[in-house]
C-alpha positions as CSV (number, residue, x, y, z in Angstrom):
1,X,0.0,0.0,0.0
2,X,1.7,3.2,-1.1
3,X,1.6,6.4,1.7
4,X,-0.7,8.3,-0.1
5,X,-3.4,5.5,0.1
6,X,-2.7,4.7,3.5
7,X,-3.1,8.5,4.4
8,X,-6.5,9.1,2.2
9,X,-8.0,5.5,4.3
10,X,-6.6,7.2,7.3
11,X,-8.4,10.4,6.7
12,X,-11.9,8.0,5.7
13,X,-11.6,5.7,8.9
14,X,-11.1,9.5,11.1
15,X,-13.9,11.0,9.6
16,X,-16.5,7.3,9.7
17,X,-16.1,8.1,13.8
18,X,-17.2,11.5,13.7
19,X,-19.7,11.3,10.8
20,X,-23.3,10.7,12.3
21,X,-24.4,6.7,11.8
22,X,-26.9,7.6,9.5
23,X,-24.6,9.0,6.9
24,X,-21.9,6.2,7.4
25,X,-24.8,3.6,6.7
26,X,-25.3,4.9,2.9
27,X,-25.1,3.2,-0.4
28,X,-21.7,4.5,-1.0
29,X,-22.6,5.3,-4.6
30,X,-23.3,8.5,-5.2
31,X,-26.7,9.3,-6.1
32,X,-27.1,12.9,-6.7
33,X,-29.3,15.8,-9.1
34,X,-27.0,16.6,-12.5
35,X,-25.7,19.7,-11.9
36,X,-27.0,21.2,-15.4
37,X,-30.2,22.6,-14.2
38,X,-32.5,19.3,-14.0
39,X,-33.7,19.5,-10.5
40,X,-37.0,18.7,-8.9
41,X,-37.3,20.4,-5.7
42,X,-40.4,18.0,-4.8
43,X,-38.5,14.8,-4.5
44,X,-34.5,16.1,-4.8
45,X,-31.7,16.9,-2.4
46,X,-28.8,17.8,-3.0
47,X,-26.2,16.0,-0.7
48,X,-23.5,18.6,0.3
49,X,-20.0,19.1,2.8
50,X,-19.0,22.4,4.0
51,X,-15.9,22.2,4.6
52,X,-13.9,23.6,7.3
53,X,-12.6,27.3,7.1
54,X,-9.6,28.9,8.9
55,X,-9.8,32.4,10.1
56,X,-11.3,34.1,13.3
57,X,-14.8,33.9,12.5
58,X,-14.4,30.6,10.3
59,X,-17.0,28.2,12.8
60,X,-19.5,31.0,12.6
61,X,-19.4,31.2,8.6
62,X,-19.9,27.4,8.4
63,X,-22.3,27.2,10.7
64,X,-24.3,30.1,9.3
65,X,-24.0,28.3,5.9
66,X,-25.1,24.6,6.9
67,X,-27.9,25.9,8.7
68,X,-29.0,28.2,5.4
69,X,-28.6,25.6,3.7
70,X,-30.5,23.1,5.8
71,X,-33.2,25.4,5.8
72,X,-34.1,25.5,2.1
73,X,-35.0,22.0,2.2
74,X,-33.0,21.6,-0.9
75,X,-29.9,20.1,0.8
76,X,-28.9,17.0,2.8
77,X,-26.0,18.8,5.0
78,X,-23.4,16.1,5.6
79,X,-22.1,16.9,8.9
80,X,-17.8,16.3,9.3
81,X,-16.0,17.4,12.0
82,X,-12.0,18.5,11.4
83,X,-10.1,20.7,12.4
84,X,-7.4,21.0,9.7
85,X,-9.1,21.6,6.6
86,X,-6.1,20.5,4.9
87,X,-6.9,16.8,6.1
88,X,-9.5,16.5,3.4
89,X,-7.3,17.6,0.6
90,X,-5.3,15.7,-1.4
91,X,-2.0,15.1,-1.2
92,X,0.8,15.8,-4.1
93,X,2.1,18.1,-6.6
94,X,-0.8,20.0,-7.2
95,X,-3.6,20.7,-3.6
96,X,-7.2,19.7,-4.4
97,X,-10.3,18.3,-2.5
98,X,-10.0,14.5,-2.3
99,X,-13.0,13.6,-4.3
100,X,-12.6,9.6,-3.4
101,X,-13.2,10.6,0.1
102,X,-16.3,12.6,-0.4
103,X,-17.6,10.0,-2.7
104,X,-17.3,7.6,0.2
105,X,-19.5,9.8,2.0
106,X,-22.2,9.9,-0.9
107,X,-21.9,13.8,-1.1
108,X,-22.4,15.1,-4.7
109,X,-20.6,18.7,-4.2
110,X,-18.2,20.3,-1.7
111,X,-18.1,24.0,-0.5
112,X,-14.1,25.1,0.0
113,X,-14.6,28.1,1.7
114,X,-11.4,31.1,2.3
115,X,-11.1,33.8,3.9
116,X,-9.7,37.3,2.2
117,X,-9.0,41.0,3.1
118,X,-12.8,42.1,1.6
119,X,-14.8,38.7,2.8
120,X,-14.8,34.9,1.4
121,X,-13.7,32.9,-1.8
122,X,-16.1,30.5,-2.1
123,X,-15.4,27.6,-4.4
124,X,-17.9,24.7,-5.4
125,X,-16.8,21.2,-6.1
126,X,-18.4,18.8,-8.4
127,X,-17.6,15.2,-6.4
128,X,-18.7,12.8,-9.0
129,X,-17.0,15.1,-11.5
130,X,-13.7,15.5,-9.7
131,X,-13.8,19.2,-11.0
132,X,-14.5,22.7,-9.7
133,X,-18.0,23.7,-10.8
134,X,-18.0,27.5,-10.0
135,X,-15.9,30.0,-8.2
136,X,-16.3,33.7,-6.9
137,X,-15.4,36.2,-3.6
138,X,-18.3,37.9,-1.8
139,X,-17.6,41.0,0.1
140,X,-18.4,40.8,3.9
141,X,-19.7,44.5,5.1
142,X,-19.5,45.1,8.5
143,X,-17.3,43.5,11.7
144,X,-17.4,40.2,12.1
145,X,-20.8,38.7,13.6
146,X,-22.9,41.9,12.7
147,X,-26.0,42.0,11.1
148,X,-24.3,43.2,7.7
149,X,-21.7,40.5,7.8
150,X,-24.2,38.3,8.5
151,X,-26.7,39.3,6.0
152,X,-23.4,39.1,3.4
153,X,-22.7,35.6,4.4
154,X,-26.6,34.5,4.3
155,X,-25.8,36.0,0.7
156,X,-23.3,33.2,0.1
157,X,-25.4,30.1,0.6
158,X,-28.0,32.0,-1.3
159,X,-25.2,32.0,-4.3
160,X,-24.5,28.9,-3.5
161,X,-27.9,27.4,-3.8
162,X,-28.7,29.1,-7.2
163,X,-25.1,27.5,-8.5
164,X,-26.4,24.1,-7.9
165,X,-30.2,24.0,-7.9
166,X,-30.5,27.2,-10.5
167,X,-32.8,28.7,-7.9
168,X,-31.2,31.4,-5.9
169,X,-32.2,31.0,-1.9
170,X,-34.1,33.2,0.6
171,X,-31.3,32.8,3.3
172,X,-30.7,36.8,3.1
173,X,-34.5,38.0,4.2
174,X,-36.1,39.0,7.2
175,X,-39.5,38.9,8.6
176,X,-41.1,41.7,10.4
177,X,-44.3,40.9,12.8
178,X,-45.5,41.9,15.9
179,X,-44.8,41.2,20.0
180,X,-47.0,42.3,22.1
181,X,-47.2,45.9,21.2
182,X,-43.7,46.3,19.4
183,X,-43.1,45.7,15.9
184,X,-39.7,43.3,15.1
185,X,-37.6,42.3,12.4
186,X,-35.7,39.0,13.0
187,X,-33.5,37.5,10.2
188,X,-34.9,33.9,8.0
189,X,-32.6,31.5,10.8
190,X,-34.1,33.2,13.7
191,X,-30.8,35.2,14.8
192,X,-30.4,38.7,15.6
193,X,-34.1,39.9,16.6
194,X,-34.3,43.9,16.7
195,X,-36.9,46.0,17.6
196,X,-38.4,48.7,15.1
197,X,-39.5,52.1,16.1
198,X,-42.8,52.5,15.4
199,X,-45.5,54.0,17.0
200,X,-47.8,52.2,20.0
201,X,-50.3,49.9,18.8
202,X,-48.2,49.5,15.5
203,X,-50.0,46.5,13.2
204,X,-49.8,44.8,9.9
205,X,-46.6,45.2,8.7
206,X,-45.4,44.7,5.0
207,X,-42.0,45.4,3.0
208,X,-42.0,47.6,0.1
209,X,-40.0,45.6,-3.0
210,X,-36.6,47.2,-2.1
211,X,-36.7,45.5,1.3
212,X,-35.9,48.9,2.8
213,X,-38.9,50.4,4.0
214,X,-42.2,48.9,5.9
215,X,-44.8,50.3,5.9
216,X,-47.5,49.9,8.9
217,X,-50.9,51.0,10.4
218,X,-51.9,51.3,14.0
219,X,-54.9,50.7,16.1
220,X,-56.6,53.0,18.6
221,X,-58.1,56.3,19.1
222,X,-55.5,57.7,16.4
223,X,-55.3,55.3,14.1
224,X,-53.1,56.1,10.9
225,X,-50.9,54.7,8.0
226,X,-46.9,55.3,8.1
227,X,-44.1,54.4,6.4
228,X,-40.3,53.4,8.1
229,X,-37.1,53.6,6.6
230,X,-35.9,50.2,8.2
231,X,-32.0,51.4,7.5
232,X,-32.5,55.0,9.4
233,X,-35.3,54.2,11.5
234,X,-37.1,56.9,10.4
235,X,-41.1,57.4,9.8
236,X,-43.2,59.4,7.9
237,X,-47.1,59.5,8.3
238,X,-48.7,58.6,5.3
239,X,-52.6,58.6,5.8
240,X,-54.6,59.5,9.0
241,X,-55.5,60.3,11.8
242,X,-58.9,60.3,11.0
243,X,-62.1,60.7,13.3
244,X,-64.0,57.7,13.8
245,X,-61.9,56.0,11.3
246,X,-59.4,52.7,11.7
247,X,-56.9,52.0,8.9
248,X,-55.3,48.8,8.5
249,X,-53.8,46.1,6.3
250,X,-51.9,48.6,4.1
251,X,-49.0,47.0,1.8
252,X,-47.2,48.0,-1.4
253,X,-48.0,47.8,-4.5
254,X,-45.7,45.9,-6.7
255,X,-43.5,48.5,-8.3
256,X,-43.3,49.9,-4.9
257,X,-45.2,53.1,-5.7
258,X,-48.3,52.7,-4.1
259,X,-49.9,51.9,-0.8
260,X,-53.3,49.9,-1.0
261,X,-55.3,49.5,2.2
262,X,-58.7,49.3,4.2
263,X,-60.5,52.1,5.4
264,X,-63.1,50.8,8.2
265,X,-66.0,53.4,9.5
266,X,-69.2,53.3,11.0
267,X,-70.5,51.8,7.3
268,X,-68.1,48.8,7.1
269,X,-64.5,49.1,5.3
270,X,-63.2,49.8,2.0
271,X,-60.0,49.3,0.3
272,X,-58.4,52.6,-1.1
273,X,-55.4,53.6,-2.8
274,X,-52.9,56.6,-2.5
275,X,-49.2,56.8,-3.5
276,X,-46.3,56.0,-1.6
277,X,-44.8,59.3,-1.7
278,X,-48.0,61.0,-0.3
279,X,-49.3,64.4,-1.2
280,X,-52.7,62.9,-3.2
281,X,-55.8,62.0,-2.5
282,X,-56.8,58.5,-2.1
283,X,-59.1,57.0,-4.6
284,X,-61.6,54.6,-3.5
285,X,-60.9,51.0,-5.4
286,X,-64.0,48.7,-3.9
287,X,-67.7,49.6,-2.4
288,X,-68.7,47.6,0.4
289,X,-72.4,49.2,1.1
290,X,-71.8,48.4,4.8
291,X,-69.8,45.5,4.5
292,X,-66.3,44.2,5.6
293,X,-63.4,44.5,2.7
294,X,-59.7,44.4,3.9
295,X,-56.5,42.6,3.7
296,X,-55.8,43.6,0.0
297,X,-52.9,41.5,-1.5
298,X,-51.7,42.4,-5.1
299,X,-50.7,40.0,-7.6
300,X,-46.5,39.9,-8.9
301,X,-47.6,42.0,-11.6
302,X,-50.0,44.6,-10.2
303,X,-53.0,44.1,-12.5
304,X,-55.1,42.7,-9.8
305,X,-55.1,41.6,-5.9
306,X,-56.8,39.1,-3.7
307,X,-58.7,40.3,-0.3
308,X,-61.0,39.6,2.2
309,X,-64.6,40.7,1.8
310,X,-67.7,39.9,3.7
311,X,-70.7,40.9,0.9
312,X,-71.8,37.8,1.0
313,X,-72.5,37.9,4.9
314,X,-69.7,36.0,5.8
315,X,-66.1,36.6,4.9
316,X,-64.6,34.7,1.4
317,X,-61.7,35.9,-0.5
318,X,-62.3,37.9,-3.8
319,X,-59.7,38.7,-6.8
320,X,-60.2,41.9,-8.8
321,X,-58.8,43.9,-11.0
322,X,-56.3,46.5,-9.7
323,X,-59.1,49.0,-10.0
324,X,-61.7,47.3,-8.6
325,X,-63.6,45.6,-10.9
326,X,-64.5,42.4,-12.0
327,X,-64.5,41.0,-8.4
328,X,-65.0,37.3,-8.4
329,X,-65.2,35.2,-5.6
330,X,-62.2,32.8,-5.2
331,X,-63.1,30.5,-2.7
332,X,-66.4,29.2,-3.8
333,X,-66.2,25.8,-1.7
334,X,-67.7,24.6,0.7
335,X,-70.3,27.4,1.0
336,X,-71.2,28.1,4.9
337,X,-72.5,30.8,6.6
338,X,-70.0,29.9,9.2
339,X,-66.8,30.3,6.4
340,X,-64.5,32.6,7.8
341,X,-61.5,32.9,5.1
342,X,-58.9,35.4,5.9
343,X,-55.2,36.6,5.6
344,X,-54.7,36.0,1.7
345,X,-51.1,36.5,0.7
346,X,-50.1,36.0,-3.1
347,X,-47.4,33.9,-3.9
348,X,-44.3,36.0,-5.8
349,X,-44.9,33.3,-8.9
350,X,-48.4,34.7,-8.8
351,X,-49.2,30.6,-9.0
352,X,-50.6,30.1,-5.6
353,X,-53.1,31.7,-2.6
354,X,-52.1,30.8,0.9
355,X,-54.9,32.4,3.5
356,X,-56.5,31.1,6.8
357,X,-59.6,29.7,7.0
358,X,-61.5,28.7,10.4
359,X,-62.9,24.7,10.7
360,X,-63.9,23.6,14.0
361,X,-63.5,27.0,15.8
362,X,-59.8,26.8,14.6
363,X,-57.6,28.8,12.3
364,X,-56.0,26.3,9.6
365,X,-53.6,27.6,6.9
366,X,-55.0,26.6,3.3
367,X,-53.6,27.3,-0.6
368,X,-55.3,27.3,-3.4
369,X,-54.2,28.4,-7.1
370,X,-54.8,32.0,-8.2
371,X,-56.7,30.6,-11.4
372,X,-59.1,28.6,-8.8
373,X,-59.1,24.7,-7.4
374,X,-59.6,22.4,-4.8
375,X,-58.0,24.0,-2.1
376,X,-55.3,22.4,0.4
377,X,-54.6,22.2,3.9
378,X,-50.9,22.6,4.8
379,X,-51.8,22.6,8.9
380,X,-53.9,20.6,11.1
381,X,-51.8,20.5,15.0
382,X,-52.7,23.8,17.0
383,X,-54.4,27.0,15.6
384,X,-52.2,28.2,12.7
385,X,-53.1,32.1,10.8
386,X,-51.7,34.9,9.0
387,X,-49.5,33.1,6.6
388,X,-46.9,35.3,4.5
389,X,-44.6,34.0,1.3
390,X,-41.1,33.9,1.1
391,X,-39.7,35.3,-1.9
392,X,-39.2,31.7,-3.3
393,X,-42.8,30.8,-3.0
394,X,-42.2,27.6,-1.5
395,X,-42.1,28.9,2.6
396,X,-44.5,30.3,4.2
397,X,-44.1,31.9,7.5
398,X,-47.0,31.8,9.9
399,X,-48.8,32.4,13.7
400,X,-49.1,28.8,15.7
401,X,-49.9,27.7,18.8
402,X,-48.9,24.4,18.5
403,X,-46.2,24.8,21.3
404,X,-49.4,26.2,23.5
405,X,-48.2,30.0,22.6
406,X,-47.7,32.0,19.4
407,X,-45.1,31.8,18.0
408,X,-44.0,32.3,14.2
409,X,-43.0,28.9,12.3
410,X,-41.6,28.5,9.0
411,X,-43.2,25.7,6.6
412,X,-42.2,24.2,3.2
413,X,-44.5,23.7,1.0
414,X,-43.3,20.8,-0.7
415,X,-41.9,18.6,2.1
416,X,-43.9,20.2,5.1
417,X,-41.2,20.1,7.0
418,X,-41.6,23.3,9.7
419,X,-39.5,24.7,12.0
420,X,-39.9,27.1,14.8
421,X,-38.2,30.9,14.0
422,X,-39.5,33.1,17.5
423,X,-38.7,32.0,20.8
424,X,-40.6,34.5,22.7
425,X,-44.6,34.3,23.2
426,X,-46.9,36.4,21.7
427,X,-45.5,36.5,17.8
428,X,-48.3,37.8,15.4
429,X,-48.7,39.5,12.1
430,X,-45.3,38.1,10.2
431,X,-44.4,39.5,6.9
432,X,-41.7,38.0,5.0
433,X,-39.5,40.6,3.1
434,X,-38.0,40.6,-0.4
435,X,-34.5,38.9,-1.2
436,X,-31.8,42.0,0.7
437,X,-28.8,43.5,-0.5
438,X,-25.9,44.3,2.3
């Protein structure tokens, strides 16, 4: 046996004790997607290492990075522990990954991550392949463990997902809701949880398209409509107060120039629409004659929204045209005067409708496609409400009590897997934003 075989079955044997049972216990031929674009996120995961990176805040990059991408439900994370990275490359003339030892471990691609002075070189091995697939450096903004450098490396696996499934990931987002009577904004993993500024009795949040402002109504005596730079933390008022008047449910248009919302008064609610930037007049976009119509939701491409409206006596959802007409019921199932359908919220791919509807005196979260059909329950354990989509239109973020408190959980469509994001009781309202920049 020549030394550089007896090293490489040295380095397998060290890593088959720290690799968990379940991985060691695989076929060990390599089963994994073709990297050319063919994937089906429905049945497919891609098998992946991260390999072990040097530096002062090397743990905390990889361990950002594995749980990203454990998160997108498009990965199988193999988990190796090592603390010379150099042990699982291979040995000679010219330094590479040893491929033979992460085909023994069934992984189809490696991440070889390295420090530099601006932020990370990230390179991306094709294991079956032997070859390097892709390569680039991302600039980290920020010291180390802030929430720019984090948001930067979130950014990475986001690039790294998109270089092997073609689908770029939603690692760099963050959610705003609602704690008792603060507004939040914790990032996608449920790390570094901030407050927001707004004003008492603060509600309904929702991200303009940039991902740097949100805006928000309150309840009470004053209600109004107001807009926050989420960067400076500063507001501006936007509509209200009113007398004898609530607003709520406001959220941006598409092309970010508009703000639709409800109007409620002594003769039910309306939804209305005014621009962004203030200074007009708000134009009236549904009549309700005394009725309840609210949570407006627009479609990806503006021409018309989903919302909540209770003309038949009880509340259904209703799509329309952007300027009101042409309503049409949408959820036409099932027909009850004890329906309560609520919380629509529009897929980005315009495809699909996620709202909560009410069976047995419980919130459930259902889907159904924007074009109309035989709608589908993603929830049944607890009460489960106010769903909002990621920007790949596979998550949804939602309000559960399933742990016996609310709480926000995170839930994949296609495997519905969930997980638990807030920690702290009394999380409400969540609104997923767009895909951020650093």
């Amino acid at each position: 046996m020549t030394r550089l075989h007896r090293a490489a079955l040295l380095v397998v044997n060290v890593l088959a004790a720290v690799v968990p049972a379940t991985v060691r216990a695989q076929d060990t031929t390599v089963k994994w997607v073709p990297l050319n674009g063919v994937y089906d996120p429905r049945r497919d995961k891609v098998s992946i290492v991260i390999m072990p990176i040097n530096g002062a805040f090397g743990d905390s990059v990889r361990r950002i990075i594995s749980r990203d991408l454990d998160n997108s439900d498009r990965f199988t994370v193999i988990a190796i522990d090592s603390a010379d990275p150099n042990a699982l490359k291979a040995q000679g003339a010219v330094a590479g990954i040893n491929y033979p030892l992460f085909a023994h471990l069934s992984a189809a691609v490696v991440v070889q991550i390295t420090p530099v002075a601006t932020g990370l070189h990230v390179a991306l091995h094709d294991v079956p392949g032997a070859k390097v697939l892709n390569v680039n450096e991302f600039a980290l903004s920020g010291a180390g463990l802030s929430r720019d450098w984090r948001l930067g490396v979130h950014r990475v696996s986001d690039e790294i997902e998109r270089w092997v499934t073609g689908a770029r990931g939603i690692a760099a987002t963050r959610i705003a809701y609602v704690r008792g009577t603060s507004m939040r904004i914790i990032d996608s993993d449920g790390a570094d949880e901030i407050t927001v500024p707004t004003d008492e009795g603060s509600v309904s949040p929702a991200w303009n398209p940039a991902g740097n402002m949100i805006v928000y109504s309150t309840i009470g005596a004053n209600s109004h409509i107001t807009i926050i730079d989420v960067a400076t933390g500063r507001s501006r008022p936007l509509i209200g107060p009113t007398r004898n008047t609530t607003y709520v449910t406001p959220i941006f248009t598409p092309d970010g120039k508009s703000i639709v919302y409800a109007r409620a008064g002594d003769n039910g609610s309306d939804l209305f629409v005014v621009s962004a930037s203030g200074g007009d007049t708000p134009r009236r976009i549904t009549t309700g004659q005394g009725t309840e119509n609210t949570s407006p939701t627009p479609g990806p491409d503006g021409r018309r929204f989903v919302f909540m409206s209770g003309r038949t006596g009880h509340p259904e959802l209703y799509i329309t045209d952007a300027d009101g007409a042409n309503a049409q019921v949408l959820t036409d199932y099932e027909q009850s005067e004890k329906n309560f359908r609520a919380d629509p919220d529009w897929s980005p791919d315009g495809r699909i409708i996620a709202y909560s509807e009410r069976t047995r005196d419980h919130f459930q979260i259902r889907t159904v496609l924007a074009t109309g059909s035989t709608p589908k329950y993603l929830t049944s354990d607890g009460e489960n409400e106010q769903p909002s989509w990621a920007p790949d239109s596979r998550h949804l973020v939602f309000t559960s009590t399933r742990t016996g408190v609310r709480q926000l959980w995170i839930l994949d469509v296609e495997s519905n897997r969930v997980r638990q994001l807030t920690s702290s009781a009394g999380a409400r309202l969540a609104a997923w934003s767009p895909r951020l920049t650093p």
